[in-house]
C-alpha positions, 0 to 999 in steps of 0.5 A: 175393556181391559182385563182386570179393572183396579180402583183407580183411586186406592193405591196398588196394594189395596186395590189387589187386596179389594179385587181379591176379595170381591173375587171370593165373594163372587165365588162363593156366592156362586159355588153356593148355588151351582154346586147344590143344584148340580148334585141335585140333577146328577150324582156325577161328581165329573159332572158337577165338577165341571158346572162348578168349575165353570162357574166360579171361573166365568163368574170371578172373571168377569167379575174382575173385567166389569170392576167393582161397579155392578161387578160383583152382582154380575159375576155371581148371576152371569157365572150362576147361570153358566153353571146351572146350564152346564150341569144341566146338559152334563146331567141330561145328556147320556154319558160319553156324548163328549164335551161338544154337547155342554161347550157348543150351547154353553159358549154362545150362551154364556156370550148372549148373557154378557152382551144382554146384561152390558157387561160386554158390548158386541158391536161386531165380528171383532168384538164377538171375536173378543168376547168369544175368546175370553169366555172360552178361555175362562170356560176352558179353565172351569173345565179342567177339573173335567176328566180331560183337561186339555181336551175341554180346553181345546174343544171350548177354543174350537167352538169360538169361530161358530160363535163368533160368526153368529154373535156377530151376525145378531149384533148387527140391525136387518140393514147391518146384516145385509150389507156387513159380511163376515171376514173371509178367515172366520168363514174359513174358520167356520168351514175347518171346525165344520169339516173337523167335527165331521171327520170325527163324527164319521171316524166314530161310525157316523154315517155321512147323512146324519153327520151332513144333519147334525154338524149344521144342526150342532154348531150353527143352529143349536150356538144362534138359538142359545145366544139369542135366547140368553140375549133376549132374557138378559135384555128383558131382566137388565133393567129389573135387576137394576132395581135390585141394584139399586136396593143395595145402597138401602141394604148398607144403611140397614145392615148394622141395626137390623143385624142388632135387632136380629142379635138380640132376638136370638139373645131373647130366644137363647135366655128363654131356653135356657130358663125352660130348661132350668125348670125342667131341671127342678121341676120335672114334669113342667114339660111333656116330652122333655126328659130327655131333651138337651140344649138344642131341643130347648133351643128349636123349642124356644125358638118356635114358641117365640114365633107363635108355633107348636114344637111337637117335640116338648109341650108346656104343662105345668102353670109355671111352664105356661107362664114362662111360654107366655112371658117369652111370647110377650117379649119376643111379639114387644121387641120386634114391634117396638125394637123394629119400629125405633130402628127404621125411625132411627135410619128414615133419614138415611133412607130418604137420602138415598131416595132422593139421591137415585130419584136425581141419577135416574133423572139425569 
């Protein structure tokens, strides 16, 4: 899969422009959702730095590798996800504990996802060693915000042998893995990070029995539960997610009339406040509550009363102000049953081709 996928029927230049385009919406959406969630487990701003980083780089590049099919939808969930995790762990685990407890589970998982939603394939050691390679860079480059910048670069390459050998283990069936052996430089791969972060852990003042228990633990166990377990829920939501995909062709067709059914809502709410206030204005006292009220208060006050809600803050009490209440209500209850109703009539047709379009593709 190359790198950066470009519509093969758009000229150069617009093909740059959509992919640029389709990379900030992935990057909004999931900065969106990383970057609340982050401050929400941690007030470090390293920490959400980091999540937010890694996010955004996972999500934009894989994103430009899947191209515009289903890319954008992967992007934001695969590189939401990553952030999440990250922050997760950056905000769980005790300061000063180094990168090697966020990248070490983060790398395997980030890679599971990938191979159990279809966005990579991992048919063996060399295309683990691919996929591993390109997540860790991408990973690698989300961390540079980290304090360390190069360090986070260089621990993200150096968990790649462990992943690799257990991505490329669990690609193959119980025959495959009987029968197909690791390539002899990534077990000598494996063994050098092994004795590396064993070196460190010891410089440190580890002893040498904890270090015998968790380098083992650390870089083989904790990497094959992570990219199992992401496989296993990427598997199980793929073809749920497809539906969702599916929904957005529905979503296109419904855009442009439900956001001008939703325009003039907001204009009916708009005018309506803007009478409650007039009211207010030559006729003191129409509303309890209101003496100070400016145009926002008007405005939350319109907008509950048309959905049928009290507004604590302002209350009708004159026979005018009812009226006027009521009048909104009526015209507010009409347009989203009447308007509504003409809007799905209108695009019916569309929709049923769009029915019959997916019922025929999921045939084939």
């Amino acid at each position: 899969m190359p790198l950066i996928q470009l519509e093969p029927d758009r000229s150069w230049s617009s093909a740059v422009r959509h992919v640029v385009w389709r990379s900030v919406q992935v990057a909004a959406g999931t900065l969106v959702v990383v970057v609340p969630f982050g401050y929400a487990i941690t007030p470090v701003h390293d920490s959400v730095m980091m999540a937010a980083g890694a996010g955004f780089a996972v999500g934009v590049g894989l994103s430009l590798r899947m191209g515009d099919r289903g890319g954008r939808a992967a992007g934001v969930l695969i590189g939401s996800v990553v952030g999440i995790v990250i922050a997760f762990l950056a905000g769980l685990l005790p300061q000063g504990l180094g990168f090697l407890f966020v990248i070490g589970p983060s790398l395997p998982f980030t890679v599971g996802l990938c191979d159990g939603l279809g966005a990579a394939r991992t048919r063996g050691y060399r295309d683990a060693a691919v996929e591993s390679l390109t997540v860790a860079a991408l990973l690698g480059l989300g961390l540079f915000p980290a304090p360390v910048r190069w360090g986070a670069m260089v621990m993200a390459l150096a968990c790649v042998p462990t992943t690799v050998l257990v991505a490329g283990f669990f690609s193959h069936d119980r025959h495959g893995r009987r029968y197909v052996r690791p390539p002899l430089l990534l077990i000598v791969a494996v063994l050098a990070e092994m004795g590396a972060a064993a070196g460190i852990g010891m410089l440190e003042g580890t002893n040498l029995e904890t270090t015998l228990v968790m380098m083992p633990t650390m870089l083989l166990v904790v990497p094959g539960a992570a990219f199992l377990s992401a496989r296993a829920a990427a598997a199980w939501l793929r073809p749920r997610l497809r539906v969702y995909l599916q929904l957005a062709d529905y979503l296109r067709v419904m855009w442009i009339p439900i956001g001008g059914f939703t325009a003039g809502y907001l204009a009916i709410i708009l005018v309506f406040a803007g009478f409650c206030g007039m009211l207010e204005r030559f006729g003191p006292g129409s509303f309890a509550g209101a003496a100070n009220a400016g145009i926002g208060d008007w405005i939350a006050f319109s907008f509950f009363s048309a959905l049928a809600q009290d507004y604590t803050g302002i209350t009708p009490v004159s026979a005018a102000a009812g009226m006027l209440v009521g009048a909104r209500l009526v015209i507010s209850v009409g347009w989203a049953l009447v308007v509504f109703a003409a809007v799905m009539s209108a695009i019916q047709p569309q929709l049923e081709r769009i029915a019959r379009r997916n019922a025929s593709t999921d045939a084939d």
